[in-house]
Residue frames as a rotation matrix with the C-alpha (Angstrom) as fourth column:
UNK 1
-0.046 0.228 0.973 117.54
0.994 -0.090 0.068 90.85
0.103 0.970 -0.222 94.02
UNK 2
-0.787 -0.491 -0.373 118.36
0.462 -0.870 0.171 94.46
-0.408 -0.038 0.912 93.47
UNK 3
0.016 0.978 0.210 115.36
0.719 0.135 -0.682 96.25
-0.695 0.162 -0.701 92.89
UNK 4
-0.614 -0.380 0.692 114.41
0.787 -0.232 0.571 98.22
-0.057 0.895 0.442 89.40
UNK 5
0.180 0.576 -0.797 113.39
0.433 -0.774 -0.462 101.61
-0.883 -0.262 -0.389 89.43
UNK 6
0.319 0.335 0.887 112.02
0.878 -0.457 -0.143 103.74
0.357 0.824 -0.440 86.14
UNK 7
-0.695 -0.719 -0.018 114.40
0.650 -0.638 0.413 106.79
-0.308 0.275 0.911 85.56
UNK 8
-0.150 0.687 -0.711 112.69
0.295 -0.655 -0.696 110.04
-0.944 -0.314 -0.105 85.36
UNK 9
-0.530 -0.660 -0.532 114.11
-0.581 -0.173 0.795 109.97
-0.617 0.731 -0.292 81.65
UNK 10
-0.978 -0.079 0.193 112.47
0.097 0.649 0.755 107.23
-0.185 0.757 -0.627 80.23
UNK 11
0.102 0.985 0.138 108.84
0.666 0.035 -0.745 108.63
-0.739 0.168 -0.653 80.12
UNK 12
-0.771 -0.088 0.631 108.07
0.636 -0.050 0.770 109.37
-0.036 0.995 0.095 76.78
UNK 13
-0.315 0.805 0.502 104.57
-0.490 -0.591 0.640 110.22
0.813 -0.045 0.581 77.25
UNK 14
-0.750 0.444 0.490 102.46
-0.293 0.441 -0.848 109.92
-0.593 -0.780 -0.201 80.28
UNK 15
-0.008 0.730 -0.683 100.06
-0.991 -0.095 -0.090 108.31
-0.130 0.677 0.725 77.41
UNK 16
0.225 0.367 -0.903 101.39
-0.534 0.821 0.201 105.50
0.815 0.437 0.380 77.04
UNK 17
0.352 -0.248 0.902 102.28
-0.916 0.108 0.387 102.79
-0.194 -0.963 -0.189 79.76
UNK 18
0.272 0.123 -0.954 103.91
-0.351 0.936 0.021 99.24
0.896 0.329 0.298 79.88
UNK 19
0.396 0.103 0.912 103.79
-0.866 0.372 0.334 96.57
-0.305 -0.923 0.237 82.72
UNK 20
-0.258 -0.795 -0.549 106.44
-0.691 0.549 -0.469 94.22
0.675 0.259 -0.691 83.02
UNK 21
0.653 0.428 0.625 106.61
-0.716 0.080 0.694 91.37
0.247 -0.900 0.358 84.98
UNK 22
-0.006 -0.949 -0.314 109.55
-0.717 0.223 -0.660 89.09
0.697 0.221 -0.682 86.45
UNK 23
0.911 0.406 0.074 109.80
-0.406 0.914 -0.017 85.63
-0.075 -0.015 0.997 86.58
UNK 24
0.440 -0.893 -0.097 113.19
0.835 0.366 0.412 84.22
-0.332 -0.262 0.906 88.32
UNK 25
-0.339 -0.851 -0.401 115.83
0.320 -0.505 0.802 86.48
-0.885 0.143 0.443 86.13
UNK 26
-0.738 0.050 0.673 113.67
0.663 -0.127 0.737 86.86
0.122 0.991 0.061 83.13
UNK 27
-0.548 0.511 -0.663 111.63
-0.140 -0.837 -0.529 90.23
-0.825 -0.197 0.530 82.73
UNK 28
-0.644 0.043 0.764 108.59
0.734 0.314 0.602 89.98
-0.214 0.948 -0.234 80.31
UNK 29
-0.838 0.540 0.079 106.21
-0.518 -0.833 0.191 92.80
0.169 0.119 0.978 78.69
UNK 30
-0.537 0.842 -0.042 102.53
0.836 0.525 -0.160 91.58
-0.112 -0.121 -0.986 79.76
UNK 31
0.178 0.834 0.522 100.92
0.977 -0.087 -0.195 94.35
-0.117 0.545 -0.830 78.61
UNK 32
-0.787 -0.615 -0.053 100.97
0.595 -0.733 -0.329 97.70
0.164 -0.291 0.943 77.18
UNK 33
-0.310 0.844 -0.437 98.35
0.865 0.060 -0.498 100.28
-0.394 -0.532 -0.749 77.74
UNK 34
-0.279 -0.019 0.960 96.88
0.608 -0.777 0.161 103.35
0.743 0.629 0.229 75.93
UNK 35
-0.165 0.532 0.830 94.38
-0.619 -0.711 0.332 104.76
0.768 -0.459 0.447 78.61
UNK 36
-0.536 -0.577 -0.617 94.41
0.431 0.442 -0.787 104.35
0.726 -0.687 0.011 82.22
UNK 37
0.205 0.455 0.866 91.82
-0.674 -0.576 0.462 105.41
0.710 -0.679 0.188 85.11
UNK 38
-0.421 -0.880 -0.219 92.70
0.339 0.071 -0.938 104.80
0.841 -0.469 0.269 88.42
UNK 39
0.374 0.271 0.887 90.92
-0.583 -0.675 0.452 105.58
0.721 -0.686 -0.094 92.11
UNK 40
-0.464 -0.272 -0.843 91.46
0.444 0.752 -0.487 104.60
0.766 -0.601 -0.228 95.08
UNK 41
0.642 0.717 0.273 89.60
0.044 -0.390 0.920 104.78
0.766 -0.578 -0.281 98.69
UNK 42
-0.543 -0.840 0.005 91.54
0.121 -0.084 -0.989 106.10
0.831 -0.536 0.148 101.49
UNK 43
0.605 0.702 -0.375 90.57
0.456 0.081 0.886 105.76
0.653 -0.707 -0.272 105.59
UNK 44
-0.533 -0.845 0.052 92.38
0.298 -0.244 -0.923 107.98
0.792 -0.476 0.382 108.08
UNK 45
0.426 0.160 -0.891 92.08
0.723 0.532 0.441 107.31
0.544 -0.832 0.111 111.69
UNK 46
-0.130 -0.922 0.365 93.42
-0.783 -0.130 -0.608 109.05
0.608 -0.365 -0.705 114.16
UNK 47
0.182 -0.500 -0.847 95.76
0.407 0.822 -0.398 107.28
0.895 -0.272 0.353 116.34
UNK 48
0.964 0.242 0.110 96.49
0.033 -0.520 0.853 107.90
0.264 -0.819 -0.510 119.66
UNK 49
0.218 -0.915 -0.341 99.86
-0.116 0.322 -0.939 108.81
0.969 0.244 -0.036 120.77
C-alpha cells in the first residue's frame, strides 16, 4: 500500500483539521476538528558510543 501524504497545498487553515481513517481500500472522514491542544513528554538519555 503506497502511503498518503498531505500536500503542502491543501491546508486551508491551520484552524481547521480532519482525520481520516482507512479500512482495506476505503478511506473514511471520522472526525473533523475546530480546536486542537496537543503536548507531549520527551526523555533524552545519553547513550554511550
Amino acid at each position: 500500500m503506497a502511503a498518503i501524504t498531505m500536500k503542502g497545498s491543501d491546508a486551508v487553515s491551520a484552524s481547521l483539521a480532519e482525520c481520516f481513517i482507512t479500512i482495506g481500500d476505503n478511506r473514511y472522514n471520522f472526525m473533523q476538528m475546530i480546536n486542537f491542544e496537543a503536548s507531549i513528554t520527551k526523555n533524552k538519555t545519553t547513550v554511550p558510543i
